[in-house]
N, C-alpha and C positions, 0 to 999 in steps of 0.2 A: 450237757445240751449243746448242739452244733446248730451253727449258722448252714441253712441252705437255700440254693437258687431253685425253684422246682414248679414245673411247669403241669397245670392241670388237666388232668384228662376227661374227667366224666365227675359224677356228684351221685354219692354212695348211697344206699338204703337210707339212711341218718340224716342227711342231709349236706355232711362236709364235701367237699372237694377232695378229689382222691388222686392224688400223682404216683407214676410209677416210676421205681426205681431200682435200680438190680438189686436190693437186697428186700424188692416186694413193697406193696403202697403202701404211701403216706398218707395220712388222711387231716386234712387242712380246713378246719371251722373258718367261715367267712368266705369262701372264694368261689368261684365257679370253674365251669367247663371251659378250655381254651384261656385262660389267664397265667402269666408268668410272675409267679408271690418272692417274697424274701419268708420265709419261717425261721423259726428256731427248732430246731429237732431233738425229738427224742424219740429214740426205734421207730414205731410206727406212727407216731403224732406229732404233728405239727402248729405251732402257732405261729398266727399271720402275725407278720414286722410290717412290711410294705407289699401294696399290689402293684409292683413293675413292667406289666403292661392288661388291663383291665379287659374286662369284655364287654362286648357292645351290647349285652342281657344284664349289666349292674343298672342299679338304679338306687336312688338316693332311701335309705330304709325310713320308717314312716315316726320309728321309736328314739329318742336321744340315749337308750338307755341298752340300745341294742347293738349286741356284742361282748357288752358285759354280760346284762341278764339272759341268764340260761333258761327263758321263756323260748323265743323267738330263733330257728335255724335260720331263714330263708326270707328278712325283709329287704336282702338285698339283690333279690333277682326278679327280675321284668314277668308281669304274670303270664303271658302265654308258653313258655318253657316253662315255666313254674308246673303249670297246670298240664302241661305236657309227662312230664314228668313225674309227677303224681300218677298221672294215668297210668305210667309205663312200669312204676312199682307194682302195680295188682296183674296188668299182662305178663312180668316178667315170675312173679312167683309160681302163677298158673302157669306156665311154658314150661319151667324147672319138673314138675310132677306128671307132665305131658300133655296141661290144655289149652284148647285155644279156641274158648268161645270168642263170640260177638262183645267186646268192654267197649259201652258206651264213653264220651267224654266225659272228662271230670265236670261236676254237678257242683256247682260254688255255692254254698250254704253256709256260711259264715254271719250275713244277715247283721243284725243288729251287736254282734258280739257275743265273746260269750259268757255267759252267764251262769257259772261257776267258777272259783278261785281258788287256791291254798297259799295261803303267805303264812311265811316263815317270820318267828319272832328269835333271836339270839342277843343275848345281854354280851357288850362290846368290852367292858374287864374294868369298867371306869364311871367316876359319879358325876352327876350333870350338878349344877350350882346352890341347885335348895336340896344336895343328899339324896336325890333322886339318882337309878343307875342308867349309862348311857344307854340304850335301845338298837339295834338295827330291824325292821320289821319292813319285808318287802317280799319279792323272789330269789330262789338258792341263783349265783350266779354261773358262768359257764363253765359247765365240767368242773367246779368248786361246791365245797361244805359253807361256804362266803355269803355272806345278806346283802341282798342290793338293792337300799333303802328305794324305795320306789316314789315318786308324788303321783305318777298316773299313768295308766296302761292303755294303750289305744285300742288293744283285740279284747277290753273287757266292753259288756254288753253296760246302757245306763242304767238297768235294774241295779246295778252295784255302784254307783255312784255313793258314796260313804263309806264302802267298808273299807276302806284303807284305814281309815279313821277311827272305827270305830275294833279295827284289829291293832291300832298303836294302843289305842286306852285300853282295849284287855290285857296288852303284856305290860303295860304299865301297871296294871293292879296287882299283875303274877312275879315280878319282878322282886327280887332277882332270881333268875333265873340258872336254876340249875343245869340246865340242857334245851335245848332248841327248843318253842313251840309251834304245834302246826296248826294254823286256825283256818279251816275249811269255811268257806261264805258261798250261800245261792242265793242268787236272786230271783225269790215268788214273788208272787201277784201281788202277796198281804206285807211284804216285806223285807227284810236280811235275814236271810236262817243261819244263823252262826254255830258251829263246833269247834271246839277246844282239845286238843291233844296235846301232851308231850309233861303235863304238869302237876300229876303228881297228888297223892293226897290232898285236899286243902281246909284250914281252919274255916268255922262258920265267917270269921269277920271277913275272909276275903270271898267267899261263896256271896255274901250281900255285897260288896263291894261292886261286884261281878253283875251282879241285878241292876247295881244301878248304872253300871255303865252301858247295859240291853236296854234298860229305859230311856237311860238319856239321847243314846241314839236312834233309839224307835225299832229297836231290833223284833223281828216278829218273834224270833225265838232264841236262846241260847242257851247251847247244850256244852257240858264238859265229858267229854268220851260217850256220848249219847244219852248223860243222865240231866235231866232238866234244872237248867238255873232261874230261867223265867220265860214266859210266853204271854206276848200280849195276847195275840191271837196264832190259829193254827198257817202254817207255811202253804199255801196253797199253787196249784198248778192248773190248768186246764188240759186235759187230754181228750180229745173228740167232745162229747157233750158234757162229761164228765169234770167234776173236778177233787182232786185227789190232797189231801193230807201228806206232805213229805213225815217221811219218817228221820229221825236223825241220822244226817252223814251217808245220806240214801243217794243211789246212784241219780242221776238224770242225764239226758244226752246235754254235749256242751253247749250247745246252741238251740234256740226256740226255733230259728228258721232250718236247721240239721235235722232235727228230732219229725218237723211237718216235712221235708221232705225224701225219709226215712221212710215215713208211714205213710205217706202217698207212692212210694215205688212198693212198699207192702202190698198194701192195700188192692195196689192195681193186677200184682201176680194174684192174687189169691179171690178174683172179684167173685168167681164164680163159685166156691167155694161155700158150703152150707156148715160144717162142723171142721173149725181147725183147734188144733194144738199151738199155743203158744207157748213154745221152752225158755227157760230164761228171761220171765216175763218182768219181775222188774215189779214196778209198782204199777203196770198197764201200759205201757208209752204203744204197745200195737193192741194189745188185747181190747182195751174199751173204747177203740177208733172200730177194731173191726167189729166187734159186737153190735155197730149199727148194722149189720147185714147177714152177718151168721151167730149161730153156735161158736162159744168160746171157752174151752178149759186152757188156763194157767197153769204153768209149774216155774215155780220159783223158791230157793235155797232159805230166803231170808224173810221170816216168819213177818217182822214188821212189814215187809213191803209188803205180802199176800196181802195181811188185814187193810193196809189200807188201801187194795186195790178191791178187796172186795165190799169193804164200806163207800168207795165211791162209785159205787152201781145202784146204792139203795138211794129210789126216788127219784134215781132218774129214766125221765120217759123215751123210750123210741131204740132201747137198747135190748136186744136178743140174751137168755139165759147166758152167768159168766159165771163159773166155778175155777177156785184156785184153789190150790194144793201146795204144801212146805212137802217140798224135793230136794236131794241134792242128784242133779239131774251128773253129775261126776261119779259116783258114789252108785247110783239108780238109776240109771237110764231109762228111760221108758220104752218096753221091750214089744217086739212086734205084735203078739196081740194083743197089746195094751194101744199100740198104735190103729192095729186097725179099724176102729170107731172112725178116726178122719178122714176126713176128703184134703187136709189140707195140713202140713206143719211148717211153722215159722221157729225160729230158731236165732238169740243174739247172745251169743255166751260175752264170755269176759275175753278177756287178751288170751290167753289158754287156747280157746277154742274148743268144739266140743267131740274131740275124740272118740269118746266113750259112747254117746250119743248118737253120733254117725253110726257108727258102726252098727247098730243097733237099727238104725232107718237104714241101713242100706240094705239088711235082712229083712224088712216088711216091705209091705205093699202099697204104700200109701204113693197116691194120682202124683202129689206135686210137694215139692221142700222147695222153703227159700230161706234160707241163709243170709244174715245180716254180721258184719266182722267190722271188728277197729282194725285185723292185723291181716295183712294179707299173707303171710308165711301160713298163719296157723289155717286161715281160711284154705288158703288151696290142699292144704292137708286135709282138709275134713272132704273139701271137696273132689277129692283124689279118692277118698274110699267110696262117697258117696257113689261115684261113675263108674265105680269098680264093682258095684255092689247094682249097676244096671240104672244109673240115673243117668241123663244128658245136661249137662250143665250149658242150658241155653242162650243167658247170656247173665252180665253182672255190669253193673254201673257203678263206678266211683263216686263217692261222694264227701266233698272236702269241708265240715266244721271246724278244724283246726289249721284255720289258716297261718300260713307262713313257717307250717312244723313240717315232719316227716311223717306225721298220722295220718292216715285214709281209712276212711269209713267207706265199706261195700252190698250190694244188695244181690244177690245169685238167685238164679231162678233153675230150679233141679226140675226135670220133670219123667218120671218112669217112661 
């Protein structure tokens, strides 16, 4: 590893600082655009030593913990470039595949925080004073396999207010630990929905142990690999008038104020709309918002979320028929006249994208596709076959729940 003087140019996909240099960029975590760093090098990566002349877009990061912790790319740059720049990831991917609609400005939804977590448990090779083994239980830290014992994260939402705590006493019960644990925490309505990965067969005495540490922390539920350790009550959510059962280790958008204003740019393409398709529906997050106003079939991969999106339509009043279906919409796409029933499809696949999918709508008929993506690469893919296949991709809005990352979330409005 070599000491370099290296002067930045622009700020990558990722979020680093990217200098060029005849033997092709470096890519430098912590820096920005126009700042002259000290790194240490190796081929094409760099770590920051010193910032030797700053940019007039730094600003003081919001976290003591940021730099280490491999959470946070970007608390160190001024939010209007920030946000600029987010914007110019989704314009720049569409331009690569040849589009260039109208992209709104980035849409700040970050809100109250967010409100889902995964911390990492890893036992440190050493015993604390009463025979107990030493713990780190926090976030993986930057570009490392390393725990970086956390006391408090500023971009979590207060629904999780405890689980740090109450994920130190599960790996103190699972302890010692043979290999990292990953213990996934949401924050619902009714409380902490906790899961447990990484651990392993376990004896009855620590499966109770385990009880009582979901009791003593008031945990609403906790699951080990999605099989039940205890449940005070069910994990709840609200979705339009509905409210929905999480199932274990079940998707949700990261943010409450992300997720409403997701489904408010939904919502608003498809107002007109009497029968739409939801693809990749998830556990409802658009299906039982838009079922106030149309016809609604679901296709979704994973049977627990159907069931419980379609037990949370029963008994509730002022909602339009809503059938879902276990698809693997990768695998079976729903083919054009299977499409043609709709007036309308919505579509939020995973980081993938829905290759398979598209291609399939861009051979039917249907009035109007809106496309919702975490990833802009995949999305202009899809959206590339979509216009090829005779859609206009009218316009798309960014929208930012993952503040301070290199994640954008998108809403595209296709229309035949």
């Amino acid at each position: 590893m070599s000491t370099a003087r290296l002067a930045i140019a622009r700020i990558g996909n990722r979020g680093d600082g990217v200098a060029d240099t005849p033997e092709g960029p470096v890519f430098v975590p912590l820096t920005l655009a126009g700042e002259v760093v000290e790194t240490e090098r190796e081929k094409d990566r760099g770590r920051l030593v010193a910032v030797i002349e700053p940019s007039a877009e730094r600003v003081d990061p919001v976290c003591r913990h940021f730099g280490v912790c491999g959470g946070c790319a970007l608390q160190h740059w001024a939010s209007g470039p920030y946000e600029a720049w987010k914007r110019g990831l989704v314009v720049e991917a569409l331009a690569r595949v040849g589009l260039a609609p109208e992209v709104a400005a980035l849409v700040p939804a970050h809100g109250e925080g967010r409100r889902r977590a995964v911390f990492h448990a890893r036992g440190t090779g050493g015993s604390a004073p009463k025979g107990r083994d030493l713990l780190s239980v926090g976030f993986a830290g930057r570009r490392s396999h390393a725990i970086v014992a956390i006391d408090a994260c500023p971009v979590l939402a207060p629904g999780l207010d405890g689980a740090l705590k109450a994920a130190w006493a599960v790996a103190q019960v699972l302890a010692p630990l043979a290999k990292p644990l990953d213990i996934q925490v949401t924050a619902s309505e009714t409380g902490l929905d906790m899961d447990v990965r990484g651990s392993g067969p376990l004896r009855p005495d620590r499966v109770a142990a385990l009880a009582e540490v979901a009791g003593a922390h008031r945990l609403a539920r906790l699951t080990r690999h999605g099989e039940l350790v205890l449940q005070r009550e069910p994990p709840l959510v609200t979705m339009g008038r509905a409210r929905v059962a999480l199932p274990p280790g079940s998707f949700l958008q990261a943010t409450a104020a992300g997720e409403a204003r997701l489904a408010a740019l939904v919502g608003e393409a498809v107002r007109d709309a009497g029968r739409i398709a939801d693809l990749f529906s998830g556990v409802g997050t658009f299906a039982l918002r838009l079922a106030e106003r149309a016809r609604v079939a679901a296709y979704e991969s994973a049977a627990p979320a159907v069931e419980s999106l379609l037990k949370a339509t029963r008994g509730v009043s002022g909602l339009k028929p809503v059938t879902a279906e276990v698809r693997d919409l990768f695998r079976r796409p729903l083919l054009p006249l299977e499409l043609k029933a709709f007036d309308a499809v919505v579509f939020d696949p995973p980081r993938q994208g829905a290759e398979a999918q598209a291609r399939q709508l861009a051979a039917a008929r249907v009035p109007l596709v809106v496309g919702v993506s975490c990833d802009p690469v995949s999305f202009a893919r899809d959206a590339h076959i979509l216009c090829e296949g005779g859609y206009r991709l009218e316009s798309v809005t960014p929208v930012d729940q993952f503040l301070y990352s290199a994640h954008v979330e998108m809403v595209g409005v296709f229309r035949r």
